[in-house]
C-alpha positions in Angstrom: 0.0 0.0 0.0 1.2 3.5 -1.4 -0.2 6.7 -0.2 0.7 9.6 -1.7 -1.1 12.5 0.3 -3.4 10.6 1.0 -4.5 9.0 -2.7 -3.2 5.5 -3.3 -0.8 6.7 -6.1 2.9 5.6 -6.6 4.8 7.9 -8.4 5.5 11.4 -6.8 6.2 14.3 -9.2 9.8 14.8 -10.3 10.0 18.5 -9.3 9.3 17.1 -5.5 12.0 18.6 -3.4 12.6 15.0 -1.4 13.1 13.7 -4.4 15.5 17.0 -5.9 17.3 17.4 -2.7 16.2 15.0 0.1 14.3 17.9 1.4 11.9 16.3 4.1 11.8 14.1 7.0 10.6 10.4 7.3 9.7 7.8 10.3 9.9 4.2 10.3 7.1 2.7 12.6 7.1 -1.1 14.2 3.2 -2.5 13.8 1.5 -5.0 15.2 -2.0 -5.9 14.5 -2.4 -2.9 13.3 -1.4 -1.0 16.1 1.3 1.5 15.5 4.4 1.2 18.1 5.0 4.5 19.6 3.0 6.7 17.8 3.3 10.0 19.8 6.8 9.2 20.0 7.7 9.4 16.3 4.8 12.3 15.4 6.9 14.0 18.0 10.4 13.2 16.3 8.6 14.0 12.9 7.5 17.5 13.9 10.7 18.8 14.9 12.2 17.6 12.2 9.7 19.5 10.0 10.3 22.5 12.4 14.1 22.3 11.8 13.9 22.3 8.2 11.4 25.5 8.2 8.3 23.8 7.2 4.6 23.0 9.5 4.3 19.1 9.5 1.0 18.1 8.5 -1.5 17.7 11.6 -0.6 14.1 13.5 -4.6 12.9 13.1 -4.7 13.5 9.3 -1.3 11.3 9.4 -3.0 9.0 12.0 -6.3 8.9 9.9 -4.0 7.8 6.3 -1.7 5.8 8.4 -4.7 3.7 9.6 -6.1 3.4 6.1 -3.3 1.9 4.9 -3.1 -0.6 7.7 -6.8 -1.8 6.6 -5.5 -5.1 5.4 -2.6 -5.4 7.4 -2.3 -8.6 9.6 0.7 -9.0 12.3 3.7 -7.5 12.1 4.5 -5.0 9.8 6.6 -1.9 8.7 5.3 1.7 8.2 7.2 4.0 6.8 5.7 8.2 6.6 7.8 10.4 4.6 7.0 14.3 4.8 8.9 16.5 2.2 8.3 20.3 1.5 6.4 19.4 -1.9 7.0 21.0 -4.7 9.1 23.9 -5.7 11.0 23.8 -9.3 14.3 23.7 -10.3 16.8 25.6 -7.4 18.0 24.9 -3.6 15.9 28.1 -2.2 13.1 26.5 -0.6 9.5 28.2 -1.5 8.1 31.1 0.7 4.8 28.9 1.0 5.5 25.2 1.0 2.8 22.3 0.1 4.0 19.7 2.2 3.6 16.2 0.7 2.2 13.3 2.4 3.9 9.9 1.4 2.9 6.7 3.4 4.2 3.6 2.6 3.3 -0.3 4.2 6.0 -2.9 3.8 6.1 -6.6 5.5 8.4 -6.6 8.8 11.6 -7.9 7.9 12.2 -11.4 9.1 15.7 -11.1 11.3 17.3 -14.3 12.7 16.5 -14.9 16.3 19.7 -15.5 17.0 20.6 -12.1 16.2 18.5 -10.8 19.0 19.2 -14.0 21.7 23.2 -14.5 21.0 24.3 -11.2 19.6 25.8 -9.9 16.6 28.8 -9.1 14.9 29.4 -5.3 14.0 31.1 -3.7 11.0 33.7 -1.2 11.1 32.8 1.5 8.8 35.3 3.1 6.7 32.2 5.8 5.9 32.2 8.6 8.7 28.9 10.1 10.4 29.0 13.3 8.9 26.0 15.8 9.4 25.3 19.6 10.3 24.8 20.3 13.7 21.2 22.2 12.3 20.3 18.8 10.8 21.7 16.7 14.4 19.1 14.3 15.7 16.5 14.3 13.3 15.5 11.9 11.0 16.0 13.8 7.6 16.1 12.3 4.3 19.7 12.8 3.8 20.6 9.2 4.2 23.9 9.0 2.0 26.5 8.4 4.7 24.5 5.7 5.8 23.8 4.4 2.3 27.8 4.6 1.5 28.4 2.6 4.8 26.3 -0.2 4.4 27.5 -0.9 1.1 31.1 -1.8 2.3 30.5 -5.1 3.3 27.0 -8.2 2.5 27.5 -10.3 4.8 24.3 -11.9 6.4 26.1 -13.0 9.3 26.7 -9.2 9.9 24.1 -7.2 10.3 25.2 -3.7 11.3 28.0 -1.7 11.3 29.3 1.1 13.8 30.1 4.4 12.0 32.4 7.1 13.6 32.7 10.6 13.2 35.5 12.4 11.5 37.4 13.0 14.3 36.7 9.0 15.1 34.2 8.8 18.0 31.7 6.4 18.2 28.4 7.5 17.1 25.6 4.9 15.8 25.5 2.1 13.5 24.2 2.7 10.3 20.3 1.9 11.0 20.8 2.0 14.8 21.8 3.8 18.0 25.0 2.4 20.3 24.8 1.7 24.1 27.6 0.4 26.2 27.5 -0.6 29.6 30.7 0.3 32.0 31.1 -0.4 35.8 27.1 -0.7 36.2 26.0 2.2 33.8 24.8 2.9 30.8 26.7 5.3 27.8 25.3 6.3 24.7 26.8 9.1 22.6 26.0 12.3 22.3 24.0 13.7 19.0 24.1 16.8 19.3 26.4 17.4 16.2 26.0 14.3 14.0 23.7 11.3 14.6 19.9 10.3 14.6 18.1 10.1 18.5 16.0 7.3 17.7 12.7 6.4 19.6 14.4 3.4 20.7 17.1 5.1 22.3 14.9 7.7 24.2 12.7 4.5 25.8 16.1 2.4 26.4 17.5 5.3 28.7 13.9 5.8 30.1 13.9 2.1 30.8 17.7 2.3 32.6 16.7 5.3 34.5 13.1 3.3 36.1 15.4 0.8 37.3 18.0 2.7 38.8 20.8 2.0 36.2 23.1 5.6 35.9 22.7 6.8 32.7 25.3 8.7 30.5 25.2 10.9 27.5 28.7 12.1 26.2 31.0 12.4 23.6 32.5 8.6 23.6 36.2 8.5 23.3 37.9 6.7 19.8 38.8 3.6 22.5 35.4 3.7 24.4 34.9 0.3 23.4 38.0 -1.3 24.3 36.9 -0.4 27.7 32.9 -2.0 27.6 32.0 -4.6 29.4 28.6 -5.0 27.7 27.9 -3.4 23.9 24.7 -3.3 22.2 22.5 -1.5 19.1 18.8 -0.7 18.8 16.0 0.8 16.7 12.4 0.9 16.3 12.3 -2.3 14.0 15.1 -4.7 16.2 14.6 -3.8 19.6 18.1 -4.2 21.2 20.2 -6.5 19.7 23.5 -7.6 21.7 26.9 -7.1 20.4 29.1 -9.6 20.7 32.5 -9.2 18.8 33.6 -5.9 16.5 36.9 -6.3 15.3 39.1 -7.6 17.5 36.8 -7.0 20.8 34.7 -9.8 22.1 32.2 -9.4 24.9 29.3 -11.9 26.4 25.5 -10.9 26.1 25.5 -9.1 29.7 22.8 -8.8 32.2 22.2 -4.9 31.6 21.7 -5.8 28.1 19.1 -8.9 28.8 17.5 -6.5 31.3 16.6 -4.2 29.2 15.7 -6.1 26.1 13.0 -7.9 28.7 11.8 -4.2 29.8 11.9 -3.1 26.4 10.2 -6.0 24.9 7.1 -5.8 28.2 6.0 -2.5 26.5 6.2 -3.6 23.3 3.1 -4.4 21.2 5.2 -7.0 19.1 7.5 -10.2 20.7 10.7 -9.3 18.0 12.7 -12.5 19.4 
């Protein structure tokens, strides 16, 4: 199922400034049964990112009202994916004075990820690609996705799913489609976005889900050799949950306790069992 402001369509025009620039923001939503994970949270994360870029986001019930249309036939699990770009605007970077956002909802199946993935861990990729953003554009989920495109394409291996990208001065920062935790003497790190980097919904619930149960929490710059010093690593986002990490080039950790804790918290709130 395509919706393109609200009409099932499936082309957009070319003179579309997502499609001319990557001019827009976009959300990818975990469904279950038709019920949308973490709705607010990602209307939320969608409407600053409209505010960012200079543009009003289009009302969160007419998004809720097309989103549920499209989830008419939808059974199980499920992936929805909103896009918002500033619409239209001819040839030239200068946005227009009065933008038509467009509305572009798509439905895909939920991609089926090994269990083991989740239950043993994964291996993570070191990225040769470096997290590069503007500090403007830090945190939100814009349609500028090219780092991350350039990234994954360095390695196919099936057996590894992600890969950890660094900044250009080479601290940690997320993995391509995911945020990084690691866990040292009892707490929990994550880095900080604030210049480069995507704060996923995941994220936000994972440190909300630390602080409940009294684990410190810490948001800061991580050093180049952060990880040679974890005792637990692991990634998440809205579609995977938390997925351990269990060996990244030459480092090798177990699946810890922090990290089963919270992938049982996480998973309680959860409207879909991803294991």
């Amino acid at each position: 199922m395509i919706l393109i402001d609200g009409v099932p369509a499936r082309h957009v025009e070319v003179s579309d400034r997502g499609l001319q620039y990557g001019d827009g923001v976009f959300e990818t939503c975990a469904v279950c049964d038709r019920r949308i994970e973490y709705w607010p949270e990602h209307m939320a994360r969608l409407q600053a990112g409209c505010e960012r870029l200079g543009f009003l986001a289009p009302h969160a019930d007419l998004l809720r009202a097309e989103a549920e249309r499209a989830l008419e036939a939808s059974r199980g699990r499920a992936v929805l994916k909103i896009m918002i770009t500033r619409g239209g605007g001819g040839r030239g970077y200068r946005p227009p004075r009065r933008p038509e956002p467009r509305r572009i909802i798509t439905l895909h199946p939920f991609p089926e990820y090994p269990r083991e993935f989740a239950a043993q861990g994964i291996h993570l990729h070191a990225c040769r690609t470096v997290a590069v953003d503007h500090p403007a554009l830090a945190g939100i989920k814009h349609m500028n996705r090219l780092p991350q495109v350039l990234a994954r394409a360095e390695w196919d291996d099936i057996a590894t799913p992600e890969g950890l990208m660094r900044d250009p001065d080479g601290h940690p920062v997320e993995g391509t489609q995911s945020n990084l935790f690691m866990v040292r003497g009892g707490a929990l790190f994550t880095p900080d976005l604030s210049a480069v980097g995507v704060a996923g919904i995941i994220r936000a619930r994972v440190l909300a889900l630390a602080e409940v149960a009294g684990v410190p929490t810490r948001i800061e710059v991580l050093a180049a050799d952060a990880l040679d010093k974890a005792d637990e690593v692991f990634v998440s986002n809205s579609l995977i949950g938390i997925w351990p990490v269990t060996a990244f080039a030459t480092h090798r950790w177990p699946v810890g306790r922090l990290t089963r804790q919270l992938q049982s918290a996480l998973e309680a709130e959860r409207s879909c069992r991803l294991g």
